[in-house]
C-alpha positions in Angstrom: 64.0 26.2 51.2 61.1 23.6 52.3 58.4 25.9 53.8 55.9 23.4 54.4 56.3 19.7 55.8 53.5 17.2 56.7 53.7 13.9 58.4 51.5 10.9 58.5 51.8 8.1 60.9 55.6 8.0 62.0 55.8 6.6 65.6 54.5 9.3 67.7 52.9 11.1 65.1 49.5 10.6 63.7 49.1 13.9 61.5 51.5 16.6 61.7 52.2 19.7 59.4 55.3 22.6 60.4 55.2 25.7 58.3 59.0 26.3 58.9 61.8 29.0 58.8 65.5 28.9 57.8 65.9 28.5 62.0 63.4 26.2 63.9 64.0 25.6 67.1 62.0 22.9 69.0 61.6 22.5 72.9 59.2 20.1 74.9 59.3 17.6 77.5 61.0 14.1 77.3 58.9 11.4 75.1 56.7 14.7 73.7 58.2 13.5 69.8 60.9 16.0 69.2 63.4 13.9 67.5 60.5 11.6 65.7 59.6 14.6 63.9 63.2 15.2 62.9 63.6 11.4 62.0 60.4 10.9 59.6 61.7 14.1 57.9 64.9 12.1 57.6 62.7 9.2 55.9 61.6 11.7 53.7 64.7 12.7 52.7 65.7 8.5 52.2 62.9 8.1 50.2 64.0 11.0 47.4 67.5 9.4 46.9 66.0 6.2 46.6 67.9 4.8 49.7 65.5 3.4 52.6 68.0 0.8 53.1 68.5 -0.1 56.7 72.5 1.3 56.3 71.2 4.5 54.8 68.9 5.2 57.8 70.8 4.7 60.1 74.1 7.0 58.9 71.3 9.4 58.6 70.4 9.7 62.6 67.5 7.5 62.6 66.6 5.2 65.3 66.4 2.4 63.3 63.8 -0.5 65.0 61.2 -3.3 63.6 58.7 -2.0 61.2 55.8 -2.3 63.7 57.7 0.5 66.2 58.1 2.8 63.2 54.5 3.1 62.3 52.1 4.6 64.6 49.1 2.4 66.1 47.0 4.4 68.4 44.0 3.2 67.1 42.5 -0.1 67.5 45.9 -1.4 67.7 45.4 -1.8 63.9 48.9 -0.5 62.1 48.5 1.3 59.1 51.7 0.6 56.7 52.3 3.6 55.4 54.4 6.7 56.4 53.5 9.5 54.4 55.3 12.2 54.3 55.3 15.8 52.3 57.9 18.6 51.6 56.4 21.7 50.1 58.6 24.4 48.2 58.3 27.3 46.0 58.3 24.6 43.4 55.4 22.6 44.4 54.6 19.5 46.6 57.0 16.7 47.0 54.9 13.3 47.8 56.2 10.2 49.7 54.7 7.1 51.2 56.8 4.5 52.4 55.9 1.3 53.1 57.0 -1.9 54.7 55.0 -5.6 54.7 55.9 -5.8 58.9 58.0 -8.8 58.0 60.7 -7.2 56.5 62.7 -5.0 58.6 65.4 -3.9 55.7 62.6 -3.5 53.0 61.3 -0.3 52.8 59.7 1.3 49.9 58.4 4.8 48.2 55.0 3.4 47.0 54.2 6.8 45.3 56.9 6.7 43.4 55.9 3.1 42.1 52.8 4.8 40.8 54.1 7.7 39.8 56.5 5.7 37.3 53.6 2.8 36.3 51.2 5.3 35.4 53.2 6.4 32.3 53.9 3.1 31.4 49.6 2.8 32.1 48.9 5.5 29.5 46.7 7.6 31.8 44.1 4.3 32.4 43.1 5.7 35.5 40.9 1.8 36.4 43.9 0.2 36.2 46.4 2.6 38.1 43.6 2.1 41.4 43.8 -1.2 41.3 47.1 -0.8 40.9 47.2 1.7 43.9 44.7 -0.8 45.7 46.9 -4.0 45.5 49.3 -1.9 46.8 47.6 -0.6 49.8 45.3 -3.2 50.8 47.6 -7.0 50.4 48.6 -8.4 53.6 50.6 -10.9 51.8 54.8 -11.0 52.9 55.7 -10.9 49.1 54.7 -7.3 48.9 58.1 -5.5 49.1 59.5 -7.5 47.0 56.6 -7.4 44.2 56.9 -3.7 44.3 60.9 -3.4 44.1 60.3 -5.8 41.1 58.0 -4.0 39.5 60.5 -1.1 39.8 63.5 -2.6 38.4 61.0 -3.8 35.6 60.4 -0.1 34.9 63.8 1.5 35.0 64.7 -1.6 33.1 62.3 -0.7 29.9 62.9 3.1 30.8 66.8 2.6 30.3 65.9 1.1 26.5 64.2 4.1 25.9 66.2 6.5 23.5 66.9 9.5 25.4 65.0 12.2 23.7 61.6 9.9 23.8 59.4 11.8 25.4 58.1 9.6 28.0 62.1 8.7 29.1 61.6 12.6 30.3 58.5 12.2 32.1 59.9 9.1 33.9 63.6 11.0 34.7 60.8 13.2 36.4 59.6 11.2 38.6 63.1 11.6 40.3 63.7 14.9 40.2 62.9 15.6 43.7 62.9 18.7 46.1 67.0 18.9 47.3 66.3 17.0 50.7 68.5 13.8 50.0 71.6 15.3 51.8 69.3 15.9 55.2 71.4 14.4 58.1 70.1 14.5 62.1 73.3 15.6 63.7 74.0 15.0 67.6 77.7 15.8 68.4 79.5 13.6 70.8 82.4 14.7 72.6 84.2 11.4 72.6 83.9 11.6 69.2 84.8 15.1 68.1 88.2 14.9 70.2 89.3 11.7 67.8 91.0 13.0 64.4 90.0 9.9 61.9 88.5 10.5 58.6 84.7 9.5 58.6 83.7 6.5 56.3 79.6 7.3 56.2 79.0 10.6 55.8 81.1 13.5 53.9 82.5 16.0 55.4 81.1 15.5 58.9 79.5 12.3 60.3 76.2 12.5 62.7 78.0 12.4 65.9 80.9 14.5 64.8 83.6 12.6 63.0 85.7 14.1 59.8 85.7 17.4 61.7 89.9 17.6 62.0 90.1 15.9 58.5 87.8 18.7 56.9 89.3 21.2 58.6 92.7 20.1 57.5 91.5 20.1 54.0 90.2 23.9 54.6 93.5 25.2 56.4 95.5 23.7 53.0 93.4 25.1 50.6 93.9 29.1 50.0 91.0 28.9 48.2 88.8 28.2 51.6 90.3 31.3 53.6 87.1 33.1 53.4 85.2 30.0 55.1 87.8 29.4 57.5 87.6 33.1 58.5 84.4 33.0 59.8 85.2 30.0 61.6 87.7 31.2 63.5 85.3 34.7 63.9 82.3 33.2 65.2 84.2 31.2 67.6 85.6 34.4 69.9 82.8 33.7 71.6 85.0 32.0 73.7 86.8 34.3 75.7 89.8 32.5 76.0 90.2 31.6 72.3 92.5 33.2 69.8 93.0 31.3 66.9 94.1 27.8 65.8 96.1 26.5 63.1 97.6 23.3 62.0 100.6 21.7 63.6 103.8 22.0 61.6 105.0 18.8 59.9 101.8 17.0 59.9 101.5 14.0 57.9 99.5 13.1 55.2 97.1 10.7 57.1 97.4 12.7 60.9 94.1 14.9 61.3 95.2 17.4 64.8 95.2 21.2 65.5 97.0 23.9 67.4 94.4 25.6 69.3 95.8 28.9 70.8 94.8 30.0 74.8 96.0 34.3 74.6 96.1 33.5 77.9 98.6 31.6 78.8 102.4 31.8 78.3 104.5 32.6 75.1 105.8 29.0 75.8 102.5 27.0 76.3 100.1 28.6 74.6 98.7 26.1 71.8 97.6 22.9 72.8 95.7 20.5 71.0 91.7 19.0 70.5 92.5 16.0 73.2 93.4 18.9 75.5 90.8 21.8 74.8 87.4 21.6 76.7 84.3 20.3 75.1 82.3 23.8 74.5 84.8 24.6 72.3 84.5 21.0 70.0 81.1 22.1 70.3 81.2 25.2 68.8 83.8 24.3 66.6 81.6 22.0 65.4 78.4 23.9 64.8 80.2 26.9 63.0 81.7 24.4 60.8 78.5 22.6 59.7 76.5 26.1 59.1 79.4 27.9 57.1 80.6 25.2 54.8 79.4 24.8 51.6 79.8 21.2 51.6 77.5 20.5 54.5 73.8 20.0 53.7 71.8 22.7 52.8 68.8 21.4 55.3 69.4 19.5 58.5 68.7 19.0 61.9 70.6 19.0 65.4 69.5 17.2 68.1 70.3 18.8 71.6 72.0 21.7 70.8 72.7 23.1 74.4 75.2 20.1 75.6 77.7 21.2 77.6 77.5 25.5 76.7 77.1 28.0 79.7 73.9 29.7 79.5 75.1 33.0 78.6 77.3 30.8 75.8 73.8 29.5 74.6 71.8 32.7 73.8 74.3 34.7 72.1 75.3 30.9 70.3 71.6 31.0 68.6 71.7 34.5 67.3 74.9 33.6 65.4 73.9 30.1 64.3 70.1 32.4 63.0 72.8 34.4 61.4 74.5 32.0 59.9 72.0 30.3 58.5 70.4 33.5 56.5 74.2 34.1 55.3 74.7 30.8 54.1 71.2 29.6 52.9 71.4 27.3 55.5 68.1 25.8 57.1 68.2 24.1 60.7 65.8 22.4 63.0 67.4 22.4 66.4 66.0 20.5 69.7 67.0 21.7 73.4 65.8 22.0 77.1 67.9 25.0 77.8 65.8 27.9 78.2 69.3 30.4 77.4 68.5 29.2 74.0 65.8 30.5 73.4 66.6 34.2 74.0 68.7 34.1 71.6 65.9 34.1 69.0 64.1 37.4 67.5 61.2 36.0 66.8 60.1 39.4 64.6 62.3 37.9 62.3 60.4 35.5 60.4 63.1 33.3 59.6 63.5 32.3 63.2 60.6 30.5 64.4 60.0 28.5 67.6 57.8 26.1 68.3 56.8 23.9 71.1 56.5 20.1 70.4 53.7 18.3 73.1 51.4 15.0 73.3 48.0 16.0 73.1 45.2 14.4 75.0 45.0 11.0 72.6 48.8 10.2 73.4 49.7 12.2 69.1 53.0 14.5 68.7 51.7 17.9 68.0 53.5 21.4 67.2 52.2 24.6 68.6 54.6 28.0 67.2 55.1 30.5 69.3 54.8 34.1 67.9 56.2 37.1 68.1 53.8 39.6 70.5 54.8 43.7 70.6 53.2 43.2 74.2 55.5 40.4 75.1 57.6 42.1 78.0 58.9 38.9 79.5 62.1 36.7 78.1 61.1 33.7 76.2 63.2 31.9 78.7 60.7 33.0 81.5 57.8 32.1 79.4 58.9 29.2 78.9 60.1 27.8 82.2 56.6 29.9 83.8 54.5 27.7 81.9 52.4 29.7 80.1 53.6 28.2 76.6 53.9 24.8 77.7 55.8 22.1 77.1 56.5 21.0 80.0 56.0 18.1 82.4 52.7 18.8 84.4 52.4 15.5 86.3 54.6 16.6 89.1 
């Protein structure tokens, strides 16, 4: 589980560090930076799978724009061209800075990992790894990216000649052995989209806004070896008062992706219907207990706007199963709302859950305040909150 991250000069934020739990919830007011946080850890992520491609980014949830609106320039109006961002572990730090010339939208670039790689080819000469470093940092010359992604096909070319129990082949292979972050997706659900039954083409098993989700589940229903998963499912989702179960319609075809979704309400004779009927808190949750009881979901991700469309009641007893969840499973979220019901969902004497509210300071920079559990606390969090006396939110009217 990443404990620690820290983030340098991504859009709204300048310099930013979150100690985190395996369920973060962030709140704040519009613009405060909520979602750039979640995105630069997403170009974190990018950067240790080697895949800053523009494609890459944005299948990931990133806002992808022209390199000058991803760096931050609150001083001077000079832009610094690097976004540096850290992941800590049990294991150790996990170092990237990515880089882009400003003239070349599609090339971004790990520049640590450039150095990382060069300096065993350098033979620990420290003078010539600076410059190195310096040439790096310091040219203002368009040929930059693509100097440095030369100069790293040049070394994974000499590295493949390299027999493979050569000693510096292992230190290289190293190099890329990164914290398990690559998978990190920023999910926002869409309800257009999770009512449509087509197999995703981006992301497996569930896309960013929602696709794949009948084609996985078709693959769980036909599997016996998935009953366990699909259990809980169908468990977590009696939240729903109306809800009683929901299977697969009889005599699907190979390539149809639907479900039977049964009302214990209504009569013997109508009492399935299907996702194009049902109403969009339950694609909602469908969705959600999917993505934090799968084991083929990522490990680490974020969601973006949790609350949509769930009854307030729905919301609070939503985040203590998703907490839950996400201890059961190994599972580690970052979740963004403005529902207050959210939030007292949360047992913040758990140490796992954490909360923490996102805000522009008085320079214009993203900052992150956590707020604590307090044995003297008598209020809901949801009071606090919308009382103001944690913040995070709009004070200009």
């Amino acid at each position: 589980m990443i404990k620690t991250i820290q983030i340098k000069n991504f859009k709204s934020v300048v310099d930013l560090t979150l100690d985190l739990g395996a369920f973060n919830v962030f709140i704040g007011e519009n613009g405060c930076g909520k979602t750039n946080i979640l995105e630069a850890i997403s170009f974190g992520a990018a950067a240790s799978a080697d895949k800053l491609d523009h494609e890459f980014l944005g299948s990931r949830g990133i806002r992808v724009t022209n390199p000058e609106f991803m760096f931050s320039a609150f001083t001077n109006g000079k832009i610094e061209k690097s976004i540096d961002i850290t992941f800590n572990n049990v294991e150790g730090n996990y170092d990237y800075a990515i880089i882009n010339d400003l003239k070349s939208p599609k090339k971004w670039i790990d520049s640590l990992k450039v150095l990382n790689l060069k300096s065993f080819f350098l033979e620990n000469n420290k003078e010539a790894l600076m410059n190195f470093k310096n040439s790096i940092s310091e040219s203002q010359d368009t040929k930059d990216i693509d100097e440095i992604i030369k100069k790293i096909n040049s070394i994974k070319n000499e590295t493949d000649k390299l027999d493979s129990n050569d000693p510096k082949k292992k230190l290289i292979s190293s190099v890329f052995e990164d914290v398990d972050i690559s998978n990190y997706v920023i999910y926002s659900p869409e309800q257009s989209i999770l009512r449509k039954f087509e197999e995703t083409n981006q992301i497996y098993p569930l896309g960013i806004n929602g696709a794949g989700l009948f084609h996985y589940l078709k693959e769980l229903i036909l599997n016996k070896n998935n009953a366990k998963i699909l259990n809980q499912i169908k468990e977590n989702l009696l939240l729903l008062d109306w809800y009683e179960d929901f299977e697969l319609p009889q005599n699907l075809m190979s390539n149809e992706y639907a479900l039977k979704i049964k009302d214990r309400y209504l009569h013997e004779s109508l009492k399935y219907f299907d996702q194009k009927s049902t109403n969009e808190g339950f694609l909602y949750l469908l969705f959600y207990f999917t993505l934090f009881i799968s084991k083929d979901t990522p490990r680490f991700f974020a969601l973006d706007n949790i609350d949509a469309s769930l009854n307030p009641k729905l919301c609070m007893a939503l985040t203590r199963n998703l907490a839950a969840l996400a201890k059961k499973h190994k599972k580690q979220a970052i979740v963004t709302t403005h529902n207050p019901a959210i939030l007292d969902g949360l047992n913040l004497k758990d140490d796992n859950q954490r909360l923490f509210v996102i805000r522009r300071n008085i320079y214009g920079h993203t900052v992150a305040n956590r707020v604590e559990y307090k044995k003297e606390r008598t209020m809901k969090l949801s009071e606090i909150w919308t009382s103001g006396f944690i913040g995070g939110l709009p004070d200009n009217f």
